[in-house]
C-alpha positions as CSV (number, residue, x, y, z in Angstrom):
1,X,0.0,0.0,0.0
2,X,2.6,2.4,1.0
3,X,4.2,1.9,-2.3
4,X,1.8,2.5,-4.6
5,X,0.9,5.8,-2.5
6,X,4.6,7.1,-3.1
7,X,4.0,6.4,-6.9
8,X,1.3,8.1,-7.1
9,X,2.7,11.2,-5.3
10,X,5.7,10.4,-7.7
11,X,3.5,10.8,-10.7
12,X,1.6,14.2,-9.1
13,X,4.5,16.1,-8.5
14,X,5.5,15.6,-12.0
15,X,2.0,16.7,-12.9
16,X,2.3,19.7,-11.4
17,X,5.7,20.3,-13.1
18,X,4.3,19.7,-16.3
19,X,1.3,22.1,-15.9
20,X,3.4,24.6,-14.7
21,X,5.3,24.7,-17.9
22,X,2.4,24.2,-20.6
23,X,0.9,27.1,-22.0
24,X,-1.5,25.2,-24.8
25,X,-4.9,25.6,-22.8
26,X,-6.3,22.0,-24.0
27,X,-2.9,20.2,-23.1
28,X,-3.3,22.5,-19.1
29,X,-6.6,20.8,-19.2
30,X,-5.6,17.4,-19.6
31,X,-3.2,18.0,-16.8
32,X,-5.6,19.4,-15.0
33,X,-7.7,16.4,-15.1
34,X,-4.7,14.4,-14.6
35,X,-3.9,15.9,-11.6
36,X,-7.3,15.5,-10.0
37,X,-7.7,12.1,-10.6
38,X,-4.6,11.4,-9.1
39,X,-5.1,13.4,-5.9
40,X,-8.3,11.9,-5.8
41,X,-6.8,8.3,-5.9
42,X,-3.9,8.9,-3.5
43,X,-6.9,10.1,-1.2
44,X,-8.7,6.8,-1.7
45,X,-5.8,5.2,-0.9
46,X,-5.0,6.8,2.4
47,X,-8.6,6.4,3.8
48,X,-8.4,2.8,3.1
49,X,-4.8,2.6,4.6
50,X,-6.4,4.3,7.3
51,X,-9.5,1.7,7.7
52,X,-7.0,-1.2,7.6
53,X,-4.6,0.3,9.9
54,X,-8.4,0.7,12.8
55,X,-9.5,-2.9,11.7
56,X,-6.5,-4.3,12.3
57,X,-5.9,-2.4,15.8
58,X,-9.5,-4.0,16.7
59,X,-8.8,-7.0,15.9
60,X,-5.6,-6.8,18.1
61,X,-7.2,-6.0,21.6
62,X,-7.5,-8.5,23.8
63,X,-11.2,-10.0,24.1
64,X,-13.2,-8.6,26.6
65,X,-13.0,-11.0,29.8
66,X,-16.2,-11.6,31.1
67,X,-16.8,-13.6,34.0
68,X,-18.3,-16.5,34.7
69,X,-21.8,-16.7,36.6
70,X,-20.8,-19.5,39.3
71,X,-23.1,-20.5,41.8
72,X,-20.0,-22.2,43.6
73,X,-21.1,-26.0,45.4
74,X,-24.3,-27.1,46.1
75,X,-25.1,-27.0,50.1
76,X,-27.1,-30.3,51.5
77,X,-29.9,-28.8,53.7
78,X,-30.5,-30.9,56.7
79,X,-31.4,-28.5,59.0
80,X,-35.4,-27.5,58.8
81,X,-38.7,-27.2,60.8
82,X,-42.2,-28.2,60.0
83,X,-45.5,-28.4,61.4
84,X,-49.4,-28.5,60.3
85,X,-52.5,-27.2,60.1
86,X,-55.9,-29.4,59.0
87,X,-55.3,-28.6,55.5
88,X,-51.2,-28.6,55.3
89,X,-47.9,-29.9,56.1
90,X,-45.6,-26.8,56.5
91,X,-42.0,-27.0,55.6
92,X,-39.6,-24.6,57.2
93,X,-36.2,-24.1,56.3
94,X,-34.3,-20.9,57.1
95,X,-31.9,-19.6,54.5
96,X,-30.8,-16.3,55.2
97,X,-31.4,-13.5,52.2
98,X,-33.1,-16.0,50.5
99,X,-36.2,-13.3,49.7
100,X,-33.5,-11.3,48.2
101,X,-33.1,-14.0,45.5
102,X,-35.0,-14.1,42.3
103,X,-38.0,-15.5,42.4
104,X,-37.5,-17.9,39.6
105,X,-33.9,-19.1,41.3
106,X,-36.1,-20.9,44.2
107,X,-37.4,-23.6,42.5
108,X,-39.9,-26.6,44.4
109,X,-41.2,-29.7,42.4
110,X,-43.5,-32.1,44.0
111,X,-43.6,-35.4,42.6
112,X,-44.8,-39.1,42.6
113,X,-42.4,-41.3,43.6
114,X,-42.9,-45.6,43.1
115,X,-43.1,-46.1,46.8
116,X,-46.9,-47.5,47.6
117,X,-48.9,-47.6,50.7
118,X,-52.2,-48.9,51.5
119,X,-53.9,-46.0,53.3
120,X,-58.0,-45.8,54.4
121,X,-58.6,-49.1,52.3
122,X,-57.0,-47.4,49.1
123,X,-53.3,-48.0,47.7
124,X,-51.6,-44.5,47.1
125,X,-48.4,-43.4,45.4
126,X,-46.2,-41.8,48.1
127,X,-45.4,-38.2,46.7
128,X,-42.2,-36.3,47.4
129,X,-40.4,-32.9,46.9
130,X,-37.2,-31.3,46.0
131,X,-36.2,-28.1,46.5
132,X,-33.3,-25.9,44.8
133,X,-32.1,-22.3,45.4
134,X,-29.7,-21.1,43.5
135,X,-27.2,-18.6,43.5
136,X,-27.6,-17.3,47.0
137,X,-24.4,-15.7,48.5
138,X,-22.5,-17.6,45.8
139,X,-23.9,-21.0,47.0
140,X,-26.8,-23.4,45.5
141,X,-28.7,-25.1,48.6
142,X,-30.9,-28.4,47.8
143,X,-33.6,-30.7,50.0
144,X,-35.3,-33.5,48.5
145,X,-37.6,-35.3,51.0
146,X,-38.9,-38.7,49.4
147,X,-41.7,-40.8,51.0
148,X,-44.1,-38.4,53.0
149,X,-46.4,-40.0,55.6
150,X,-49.3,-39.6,54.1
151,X,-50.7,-38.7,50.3
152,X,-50.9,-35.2,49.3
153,X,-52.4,-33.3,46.6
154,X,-49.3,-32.2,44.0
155,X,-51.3,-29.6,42.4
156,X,-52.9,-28.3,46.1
157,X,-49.2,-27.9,47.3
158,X,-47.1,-25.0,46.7
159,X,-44.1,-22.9,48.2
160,X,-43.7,-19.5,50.0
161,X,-41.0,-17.0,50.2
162,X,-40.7,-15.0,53.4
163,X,-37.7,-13.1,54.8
164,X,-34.9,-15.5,55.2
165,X,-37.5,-18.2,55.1
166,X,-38.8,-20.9,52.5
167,X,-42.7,-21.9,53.9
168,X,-43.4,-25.5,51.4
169,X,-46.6,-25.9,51.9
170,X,-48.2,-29.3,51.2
171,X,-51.4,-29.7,50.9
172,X,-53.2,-33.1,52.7
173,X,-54.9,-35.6,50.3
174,X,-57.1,-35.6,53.6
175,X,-57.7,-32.8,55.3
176,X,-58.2,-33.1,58.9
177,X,-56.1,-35.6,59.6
178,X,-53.3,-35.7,61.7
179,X,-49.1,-36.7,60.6
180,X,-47.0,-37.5,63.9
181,X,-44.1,-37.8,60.7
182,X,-43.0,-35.9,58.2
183,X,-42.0,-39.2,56.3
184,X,-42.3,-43.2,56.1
185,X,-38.9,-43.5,57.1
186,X,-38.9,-41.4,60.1
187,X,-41.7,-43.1,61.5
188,X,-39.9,-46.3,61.0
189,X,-36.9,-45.3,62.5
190,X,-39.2,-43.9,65.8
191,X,-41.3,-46.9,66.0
192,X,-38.0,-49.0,66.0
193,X,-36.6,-47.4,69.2
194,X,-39.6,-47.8,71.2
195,X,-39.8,-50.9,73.5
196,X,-41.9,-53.4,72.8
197,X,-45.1,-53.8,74.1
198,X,-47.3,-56.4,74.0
199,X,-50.6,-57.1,76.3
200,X,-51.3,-60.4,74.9
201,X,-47.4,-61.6,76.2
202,X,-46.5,-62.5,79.1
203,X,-45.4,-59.3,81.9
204,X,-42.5,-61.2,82.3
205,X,-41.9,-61.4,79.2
206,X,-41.9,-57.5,78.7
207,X,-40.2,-56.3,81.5
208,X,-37.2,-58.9,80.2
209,X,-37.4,-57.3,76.7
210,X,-37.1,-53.5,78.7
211,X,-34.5,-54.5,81.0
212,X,-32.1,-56.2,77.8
213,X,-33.0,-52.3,76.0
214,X,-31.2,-51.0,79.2
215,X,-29.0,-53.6,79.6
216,X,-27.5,-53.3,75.5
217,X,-27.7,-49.2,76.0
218,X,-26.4,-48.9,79.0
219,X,-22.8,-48.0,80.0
220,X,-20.3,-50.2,82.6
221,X,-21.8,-49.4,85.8
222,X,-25.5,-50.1,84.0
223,X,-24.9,-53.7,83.2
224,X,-23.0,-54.3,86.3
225,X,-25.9,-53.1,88.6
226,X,-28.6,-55.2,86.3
227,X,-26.1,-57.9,86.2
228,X,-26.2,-57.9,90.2
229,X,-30.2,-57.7,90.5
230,X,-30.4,-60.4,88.3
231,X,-28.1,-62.8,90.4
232,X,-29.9,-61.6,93.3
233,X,-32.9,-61.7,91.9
234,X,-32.5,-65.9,90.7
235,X,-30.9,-66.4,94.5
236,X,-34.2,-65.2,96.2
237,X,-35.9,-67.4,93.4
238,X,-34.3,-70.6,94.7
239,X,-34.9,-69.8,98.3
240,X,-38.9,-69.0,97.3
241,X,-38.8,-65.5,97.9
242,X,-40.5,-64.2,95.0
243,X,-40.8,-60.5,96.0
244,X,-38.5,-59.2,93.3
């Protein structure tokens, strides 16, 4: 490019040299004509030297560095609060800033899950719910209960955000009745650590099954002492006194 501009100012300067000297007005004219053509051209050429020299400076800069929307690690939530009214099961779990969020970032879906129950004659599908808040403080937070005690409506249930609070509201398949558990599984787990029992047994028979629960939980000192009423308790046997 630079070339062919130096040619051209080359050839205009000789132009000019030559129109100085003619005096035939057609042949001043024609170098006349001459001369603006090549002025003309040697302008084209600098505004496109010009252009190329801006493009290519664009294209030079470094690409804008724009940073990545994280949501860093997902956070378990374990930690969470419910109780109920004749209609619902209430949820709470206590993020803080969480009504500061988008709405659309706190996300609940209730869903049926495969787990059956047989419940007032009727076989149900046990429904379940996840929830997902994202972006808060830089973290994601998830729940996902599976198995609730007892049927719900999906479309009835719904969610709630209050300050620093997320209120899931599930709505009871049947109203008026009462959950002592959230889910199957912690009613299992509670029924499990309860002693058993049972009227139609023998007494005996019950208090042995209380006193082996406080025997296998208890510490040293426990076992010993049981231990010691037991021996006691078979001596007084064996001499007929039956008072223990």
């Amino acid at each position: 490019m630079a070339s062919t501009v130096e040619e051209l100012q080359k050839d205009l300067e000789e132009v000019k040299v030559l129109l100085e000297k003619a005096t035939r007005k057609r042949v001043r004219d024609a170098l006349t004509a001459e001369k603006s053509k090549i002025e003309t051209e040697i302008k084209n050429k600098m505004q496109q030297k010009s252009q190329r020299k801006a493009e290519l400076m664009e294209n030079e800069k470094p690409a804008a560095v724009v940073a990545p929307i994280t949501t860093g690690y997902t956070v378990k939530i374990s930690n969470y609060g419910w109780d109920q009214s004749d209609k619902f099961v209430k949820i709470y779990i206590t993020l803080t800033g969480v009504h500061q969020v988008p709405a659309e970032n706190v996300q609940v879906h209730f869903t049926e899950r495969l787990s059956l129950i047989i419940w007032d004659g009727q076989v149900h599908i046990l429904k379940s719910f996840d929830l997902l808040v994202k972006n808060l403080n830089g973290k994601s937070y998830s729940m996902i209960v599976n198995n609730l005690l007892k049927p719900i409506s999906v479309e009835g249930s719904s969610k709630k955000i209050k300050t620093d609070t997320v209120l899931i509201l599930c709505r009871k398949k049947a109203e008026n009745t009462r959950w002592d558990y959230l889910t199957q599984v912690e009613k299992e787990c509670k029924e499990k650590e309860k002693p058993s029992y049972d009227t139609e047994t023998d007494p005996s028979e019950g208090l042995m099954n209380v006193l082996k629960k406080i025997y296998e939980d208890g510490d040293d000192d426990m076992k010993r002492t049981i231990n010691k009423a037991w021996v006691e308790s078979r001596e007084k046997q064996a001499k007929g006194d039956t008072e223990f």
